[in-house]
N, CA and C atoms as an extended XYZ file, in Angstrom:
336
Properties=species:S:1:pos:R:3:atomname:S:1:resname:S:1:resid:I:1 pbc="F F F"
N         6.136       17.491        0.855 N   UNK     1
C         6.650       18.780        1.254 CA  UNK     1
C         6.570       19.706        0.049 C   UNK     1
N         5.993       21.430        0.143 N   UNK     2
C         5.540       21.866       -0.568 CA  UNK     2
C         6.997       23.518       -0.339 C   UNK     2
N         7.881       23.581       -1.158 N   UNK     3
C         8.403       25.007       -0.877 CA  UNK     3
C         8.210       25.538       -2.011 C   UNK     3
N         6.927       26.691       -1.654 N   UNK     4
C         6.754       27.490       -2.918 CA  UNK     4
C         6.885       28.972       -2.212 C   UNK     4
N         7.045       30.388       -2.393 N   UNK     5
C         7.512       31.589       -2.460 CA  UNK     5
C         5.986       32.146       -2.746 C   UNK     5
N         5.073       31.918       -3.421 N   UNK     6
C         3.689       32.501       -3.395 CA  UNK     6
C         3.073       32.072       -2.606 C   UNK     6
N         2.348       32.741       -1.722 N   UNK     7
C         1.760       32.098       -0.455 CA  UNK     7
C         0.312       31.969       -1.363 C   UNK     7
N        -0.058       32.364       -1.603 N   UNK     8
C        -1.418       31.831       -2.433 CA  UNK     8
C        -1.067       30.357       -3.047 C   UNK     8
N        -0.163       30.867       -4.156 N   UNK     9
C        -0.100       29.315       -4.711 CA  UNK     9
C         0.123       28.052       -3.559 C   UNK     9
N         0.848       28.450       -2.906 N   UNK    10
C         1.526       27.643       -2.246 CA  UNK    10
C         0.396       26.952       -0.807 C   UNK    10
N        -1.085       27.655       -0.476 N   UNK    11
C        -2.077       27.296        0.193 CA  UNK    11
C        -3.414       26.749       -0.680 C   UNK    11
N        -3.087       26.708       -1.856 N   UNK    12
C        -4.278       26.229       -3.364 CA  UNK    12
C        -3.286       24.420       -3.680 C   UNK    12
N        -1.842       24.946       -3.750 N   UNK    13
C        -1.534       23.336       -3.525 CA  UNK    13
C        -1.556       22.898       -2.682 C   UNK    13
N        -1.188       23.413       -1.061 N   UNK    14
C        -1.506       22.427       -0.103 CA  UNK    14
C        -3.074       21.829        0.059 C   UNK    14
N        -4.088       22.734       -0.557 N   UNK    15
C        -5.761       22.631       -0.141 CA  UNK    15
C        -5.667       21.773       -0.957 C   UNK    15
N        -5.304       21.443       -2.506 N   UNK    16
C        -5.509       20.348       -3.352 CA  UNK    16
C        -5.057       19.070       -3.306 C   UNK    16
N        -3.709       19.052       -2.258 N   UNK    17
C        -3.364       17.885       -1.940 CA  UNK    17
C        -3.781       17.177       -0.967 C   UNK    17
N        -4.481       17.971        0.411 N   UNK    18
C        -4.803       17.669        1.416 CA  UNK    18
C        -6.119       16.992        1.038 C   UNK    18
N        -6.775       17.632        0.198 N   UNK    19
C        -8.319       16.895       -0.205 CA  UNK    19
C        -8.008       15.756       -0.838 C   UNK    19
N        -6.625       15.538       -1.460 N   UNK    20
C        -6.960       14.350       -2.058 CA  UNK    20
C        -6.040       13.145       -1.002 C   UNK    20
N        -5.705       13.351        0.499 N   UNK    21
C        -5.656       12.743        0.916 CA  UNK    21
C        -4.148       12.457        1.594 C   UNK    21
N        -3.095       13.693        0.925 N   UNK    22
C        -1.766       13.844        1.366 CA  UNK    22
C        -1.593       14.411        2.482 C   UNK    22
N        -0.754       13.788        3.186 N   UNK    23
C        -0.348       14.726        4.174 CA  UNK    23
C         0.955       16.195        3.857 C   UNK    23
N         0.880       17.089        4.263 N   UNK    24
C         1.568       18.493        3.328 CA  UNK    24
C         2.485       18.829        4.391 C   UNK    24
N         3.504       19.064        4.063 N   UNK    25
C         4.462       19.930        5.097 CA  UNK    25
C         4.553       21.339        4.153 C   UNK    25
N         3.943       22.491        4.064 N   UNK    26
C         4.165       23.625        3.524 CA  UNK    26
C         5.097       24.765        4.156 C   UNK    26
N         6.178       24.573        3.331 N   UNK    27
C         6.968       25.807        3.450 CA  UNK    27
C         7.015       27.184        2.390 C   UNK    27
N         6.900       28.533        3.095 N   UNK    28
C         6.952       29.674        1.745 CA  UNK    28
C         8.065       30.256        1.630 C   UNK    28
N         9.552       29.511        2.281 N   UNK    29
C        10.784       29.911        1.963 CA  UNK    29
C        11.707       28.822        1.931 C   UNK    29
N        12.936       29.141        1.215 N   UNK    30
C        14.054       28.096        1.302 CA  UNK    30
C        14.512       27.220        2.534 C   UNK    30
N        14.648       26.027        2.928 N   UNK    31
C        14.716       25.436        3.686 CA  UNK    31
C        16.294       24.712        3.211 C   UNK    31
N        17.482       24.137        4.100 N   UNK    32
C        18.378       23.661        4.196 CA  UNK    32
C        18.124       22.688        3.768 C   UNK    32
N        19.185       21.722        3.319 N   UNK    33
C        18.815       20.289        3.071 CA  UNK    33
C        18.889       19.577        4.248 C   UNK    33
N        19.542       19.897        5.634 N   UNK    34
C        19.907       19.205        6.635 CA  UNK    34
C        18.544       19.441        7.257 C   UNK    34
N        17.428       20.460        7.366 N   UNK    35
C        16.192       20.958        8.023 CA  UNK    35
C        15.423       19.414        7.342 C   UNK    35
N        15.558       19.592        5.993 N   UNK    36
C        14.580       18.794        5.070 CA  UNK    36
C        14.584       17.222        5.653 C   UNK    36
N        15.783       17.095        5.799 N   UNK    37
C        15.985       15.481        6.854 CA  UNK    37
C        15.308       15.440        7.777 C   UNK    37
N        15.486       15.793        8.409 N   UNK    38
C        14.699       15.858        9.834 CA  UNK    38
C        13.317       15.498        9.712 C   UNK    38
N        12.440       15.921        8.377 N   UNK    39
C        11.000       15.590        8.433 CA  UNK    39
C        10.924       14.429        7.326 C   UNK    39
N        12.052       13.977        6.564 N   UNK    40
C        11.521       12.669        5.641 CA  UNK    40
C        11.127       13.313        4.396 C   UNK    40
N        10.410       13.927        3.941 N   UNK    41
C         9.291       13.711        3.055 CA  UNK    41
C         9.716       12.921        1.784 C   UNK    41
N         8.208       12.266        1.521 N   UNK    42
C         8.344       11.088        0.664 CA  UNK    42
C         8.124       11.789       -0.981 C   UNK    42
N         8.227       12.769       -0.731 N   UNK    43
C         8.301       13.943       -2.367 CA  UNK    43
C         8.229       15.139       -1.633 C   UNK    43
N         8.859       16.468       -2.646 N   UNK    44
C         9.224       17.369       -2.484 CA  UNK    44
C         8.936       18.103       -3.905 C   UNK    44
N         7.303       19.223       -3.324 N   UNK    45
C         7.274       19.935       -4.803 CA  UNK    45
C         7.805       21.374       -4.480 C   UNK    45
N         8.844       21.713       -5.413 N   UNK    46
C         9.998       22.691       -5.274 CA  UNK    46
C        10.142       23.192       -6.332 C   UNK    46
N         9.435       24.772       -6.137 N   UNK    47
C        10.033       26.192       -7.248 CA  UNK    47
C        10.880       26.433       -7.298 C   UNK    47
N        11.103       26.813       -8.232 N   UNK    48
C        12.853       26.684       -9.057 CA  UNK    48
C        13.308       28.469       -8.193 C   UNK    48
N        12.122       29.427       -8.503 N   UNK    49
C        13.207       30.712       -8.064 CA  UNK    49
C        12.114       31.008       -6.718 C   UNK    49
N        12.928       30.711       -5.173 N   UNK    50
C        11.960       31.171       -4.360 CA  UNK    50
C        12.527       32.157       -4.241 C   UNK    50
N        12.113       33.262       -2.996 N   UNK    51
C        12.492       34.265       -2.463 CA  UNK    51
C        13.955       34.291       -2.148 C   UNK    51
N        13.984       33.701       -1.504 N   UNK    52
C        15.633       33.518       -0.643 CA  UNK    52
C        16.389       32.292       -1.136 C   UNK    52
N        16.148       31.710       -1.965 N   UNK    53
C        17.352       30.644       -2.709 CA  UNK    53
C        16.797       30.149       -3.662 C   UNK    53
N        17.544       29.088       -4.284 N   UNK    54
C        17.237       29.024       -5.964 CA  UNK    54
C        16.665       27.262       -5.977 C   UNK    54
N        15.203       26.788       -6.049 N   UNK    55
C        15.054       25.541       -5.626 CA  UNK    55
C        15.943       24.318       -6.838 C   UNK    55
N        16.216       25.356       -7.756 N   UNK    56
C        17.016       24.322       -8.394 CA  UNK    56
C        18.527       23.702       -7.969 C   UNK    56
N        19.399       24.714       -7.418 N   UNK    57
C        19.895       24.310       -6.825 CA  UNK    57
C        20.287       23.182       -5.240 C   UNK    57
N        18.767       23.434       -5.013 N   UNK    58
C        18.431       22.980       -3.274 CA  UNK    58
C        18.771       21.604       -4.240 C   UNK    58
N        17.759       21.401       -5.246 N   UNK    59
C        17.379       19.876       -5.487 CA  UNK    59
C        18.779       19.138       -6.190 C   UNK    59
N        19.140       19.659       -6.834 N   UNK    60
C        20.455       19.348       -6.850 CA  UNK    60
C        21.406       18.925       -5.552 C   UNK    60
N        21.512       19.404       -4.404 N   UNK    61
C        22.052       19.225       -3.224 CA  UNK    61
C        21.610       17.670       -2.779 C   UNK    61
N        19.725       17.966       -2.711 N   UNK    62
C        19.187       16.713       -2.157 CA  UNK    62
C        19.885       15.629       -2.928 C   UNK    62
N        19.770       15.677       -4.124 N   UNK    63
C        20.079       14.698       -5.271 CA  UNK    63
C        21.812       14.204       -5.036 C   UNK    63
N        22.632       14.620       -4.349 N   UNK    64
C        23.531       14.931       -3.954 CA  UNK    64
C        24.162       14.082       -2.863 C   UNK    64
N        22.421       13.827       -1.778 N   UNK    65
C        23.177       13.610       -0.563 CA  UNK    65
C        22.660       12.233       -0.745 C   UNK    65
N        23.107       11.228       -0.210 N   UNK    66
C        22.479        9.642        0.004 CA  UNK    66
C        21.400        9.559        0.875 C   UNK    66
N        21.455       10.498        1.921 N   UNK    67
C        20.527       10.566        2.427 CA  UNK    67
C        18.571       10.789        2.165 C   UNK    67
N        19.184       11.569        0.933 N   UNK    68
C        17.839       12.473        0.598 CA  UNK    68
C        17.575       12.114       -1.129 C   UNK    68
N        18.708       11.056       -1.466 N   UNK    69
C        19.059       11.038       -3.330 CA  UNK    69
C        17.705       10.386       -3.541 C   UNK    69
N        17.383        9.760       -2.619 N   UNK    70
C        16.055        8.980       -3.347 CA  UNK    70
C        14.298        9.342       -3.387 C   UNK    70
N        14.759       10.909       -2.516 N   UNK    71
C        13.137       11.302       -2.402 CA  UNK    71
C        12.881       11.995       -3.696 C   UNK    71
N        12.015       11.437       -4.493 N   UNK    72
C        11.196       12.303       -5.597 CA  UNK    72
C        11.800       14.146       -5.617 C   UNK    72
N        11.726       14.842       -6.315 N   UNK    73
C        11.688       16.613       -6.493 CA  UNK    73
C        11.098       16.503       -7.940 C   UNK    73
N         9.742       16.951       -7.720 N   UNK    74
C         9.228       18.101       -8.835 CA  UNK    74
C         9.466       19.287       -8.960 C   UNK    74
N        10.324       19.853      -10.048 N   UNK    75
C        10.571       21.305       -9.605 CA  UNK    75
C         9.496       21.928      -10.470 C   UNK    75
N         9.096       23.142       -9.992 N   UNK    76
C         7.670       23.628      -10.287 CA  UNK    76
C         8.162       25.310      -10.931 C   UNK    76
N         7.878       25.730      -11.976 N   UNK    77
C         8.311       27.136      -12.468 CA  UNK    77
C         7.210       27.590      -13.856 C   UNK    77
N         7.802       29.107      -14.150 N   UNK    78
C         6.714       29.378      -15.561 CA  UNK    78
C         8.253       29.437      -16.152 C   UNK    78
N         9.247       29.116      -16.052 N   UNK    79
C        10.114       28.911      -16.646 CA  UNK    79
C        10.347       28.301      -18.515 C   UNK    79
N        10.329       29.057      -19.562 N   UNK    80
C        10.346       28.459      -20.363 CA  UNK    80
C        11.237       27.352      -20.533 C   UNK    80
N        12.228       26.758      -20.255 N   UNK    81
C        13.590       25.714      -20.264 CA  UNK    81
C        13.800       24.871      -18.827 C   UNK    81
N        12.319       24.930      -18.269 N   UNK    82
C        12.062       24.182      -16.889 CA  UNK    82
C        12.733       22.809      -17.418 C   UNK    82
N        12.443       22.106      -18.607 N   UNK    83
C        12.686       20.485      -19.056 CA  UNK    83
C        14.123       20.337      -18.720 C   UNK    83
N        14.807       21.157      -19.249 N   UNK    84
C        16.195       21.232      -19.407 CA  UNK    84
C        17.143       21.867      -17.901 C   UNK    84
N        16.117       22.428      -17.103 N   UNK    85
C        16.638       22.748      -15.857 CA  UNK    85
C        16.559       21.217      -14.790 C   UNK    85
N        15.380       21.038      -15.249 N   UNK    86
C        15.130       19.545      -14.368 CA  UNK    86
C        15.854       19.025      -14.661 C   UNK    86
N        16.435       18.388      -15.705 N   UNK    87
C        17.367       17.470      -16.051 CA  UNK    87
C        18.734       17.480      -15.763 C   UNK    87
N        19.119       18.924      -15.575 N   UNK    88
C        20.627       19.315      -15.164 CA  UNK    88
C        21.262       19.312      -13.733 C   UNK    88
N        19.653       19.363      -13.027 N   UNK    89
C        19.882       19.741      -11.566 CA  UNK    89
C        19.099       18.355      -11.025 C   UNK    89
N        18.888       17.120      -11.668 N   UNK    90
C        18.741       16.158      -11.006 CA  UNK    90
C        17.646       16.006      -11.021 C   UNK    90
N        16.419       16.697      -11.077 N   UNK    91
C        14.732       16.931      -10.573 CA  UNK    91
C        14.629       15.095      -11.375 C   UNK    91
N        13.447       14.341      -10.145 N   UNK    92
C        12.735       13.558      -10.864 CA  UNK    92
C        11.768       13.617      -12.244 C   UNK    92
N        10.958       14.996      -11.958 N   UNK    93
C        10.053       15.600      -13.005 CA  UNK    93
C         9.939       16.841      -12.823 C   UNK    93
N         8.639       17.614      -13.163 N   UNK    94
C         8.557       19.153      -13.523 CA  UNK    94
C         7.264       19.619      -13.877 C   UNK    94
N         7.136       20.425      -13.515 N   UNK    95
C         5.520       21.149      -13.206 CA  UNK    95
C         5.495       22.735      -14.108 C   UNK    95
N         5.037       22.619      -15.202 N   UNK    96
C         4.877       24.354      -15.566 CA  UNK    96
C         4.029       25.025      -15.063 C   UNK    96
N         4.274       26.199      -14.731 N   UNK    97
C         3.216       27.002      -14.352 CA  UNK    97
C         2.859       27.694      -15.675 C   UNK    97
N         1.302       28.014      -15.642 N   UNK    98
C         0.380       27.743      -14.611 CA  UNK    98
C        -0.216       26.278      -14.731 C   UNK    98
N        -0.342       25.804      -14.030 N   UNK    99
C        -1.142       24.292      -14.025 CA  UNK    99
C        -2.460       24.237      -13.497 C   UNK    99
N        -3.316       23.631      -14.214 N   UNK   100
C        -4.575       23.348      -13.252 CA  UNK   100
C        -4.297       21.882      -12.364 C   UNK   100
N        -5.886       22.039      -11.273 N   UNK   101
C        -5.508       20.981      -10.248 CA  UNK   101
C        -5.623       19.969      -11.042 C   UNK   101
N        -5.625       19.297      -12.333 N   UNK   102
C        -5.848       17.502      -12.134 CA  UNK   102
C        -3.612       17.533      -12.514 C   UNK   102
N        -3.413       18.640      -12.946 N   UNK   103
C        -2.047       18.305      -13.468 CA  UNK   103
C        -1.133       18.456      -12.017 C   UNK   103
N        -1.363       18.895      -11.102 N   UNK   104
C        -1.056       18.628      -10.035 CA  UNK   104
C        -0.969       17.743       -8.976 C   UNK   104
N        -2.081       16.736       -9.229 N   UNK   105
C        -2.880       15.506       -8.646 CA  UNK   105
C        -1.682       14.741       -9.394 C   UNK   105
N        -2.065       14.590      -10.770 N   UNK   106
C        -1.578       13.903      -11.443 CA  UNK   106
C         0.411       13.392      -11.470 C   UNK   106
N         1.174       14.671      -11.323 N   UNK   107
C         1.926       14.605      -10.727 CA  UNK   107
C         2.569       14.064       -9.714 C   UNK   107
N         1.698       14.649       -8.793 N   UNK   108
C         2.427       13.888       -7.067 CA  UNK   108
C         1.947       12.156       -7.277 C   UNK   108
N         0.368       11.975       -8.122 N   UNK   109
C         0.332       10.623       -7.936 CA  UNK   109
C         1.125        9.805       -8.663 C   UNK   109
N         1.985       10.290       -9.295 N   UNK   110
C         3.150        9.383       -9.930 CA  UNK   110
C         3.950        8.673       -8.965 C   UNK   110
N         4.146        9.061       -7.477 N   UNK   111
C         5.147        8.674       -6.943 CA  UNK   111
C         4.157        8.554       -5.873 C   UNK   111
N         3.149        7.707       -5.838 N   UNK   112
C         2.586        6.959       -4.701 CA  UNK   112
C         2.769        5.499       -4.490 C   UNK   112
């Protein structure tokens, strides 16, 4: 599951993941954590500032619930203190922007 706020970015990662064989649930706005249940996903790459809510906080929530504590969150930002945001708000790992595609690949395939 992909919630990114740039619809460009956010159709360049789903095209890069899909080629390499993922299946993508792409969202370009904040989603509930109770919505996020409903579909599983087995990782969750999540921008820290979307449009309508703050993904650092979402992941924190997930991280939160028993339900959802064990699915992977990459939180994804050009955030200079992304390391230190991941770490506070629970994130498994962390994605700077801008990234090229193998650091993206490389990423999600951590948790295959």
């Amino acid at each position: 599951m992909i919630l990114e706020d740039d619809e460009d970015l956010l159709s360049l990662e789903e095209m890069i993941l899909m080629g390499e064989g993922y299946n993508v649930i792409p969202f370009n706005h904040y989603q509930s954590p109770d919505y996020m249940i409903d579909f599983m996903p087995e990782l969750i790459l999540l921008d820290v500032r979307l449009g309508d809510g703050y993904g650092h906080l979402l992941c924190k929530q997930l991280k939160n619930n028993p339900v959802t504590s064990n699915i992977p969150v990459i939180l994804i930002s050009g955030s200079m203190n992304l390391k230190h945001v991941a770490e506070e708000y629970s994130a498994d790992s962390y994605l700077a922007k801008p990234f090229n595609m193998n650091d993206l690949v490389n990423a999600v395939q951590k948790y295959d």
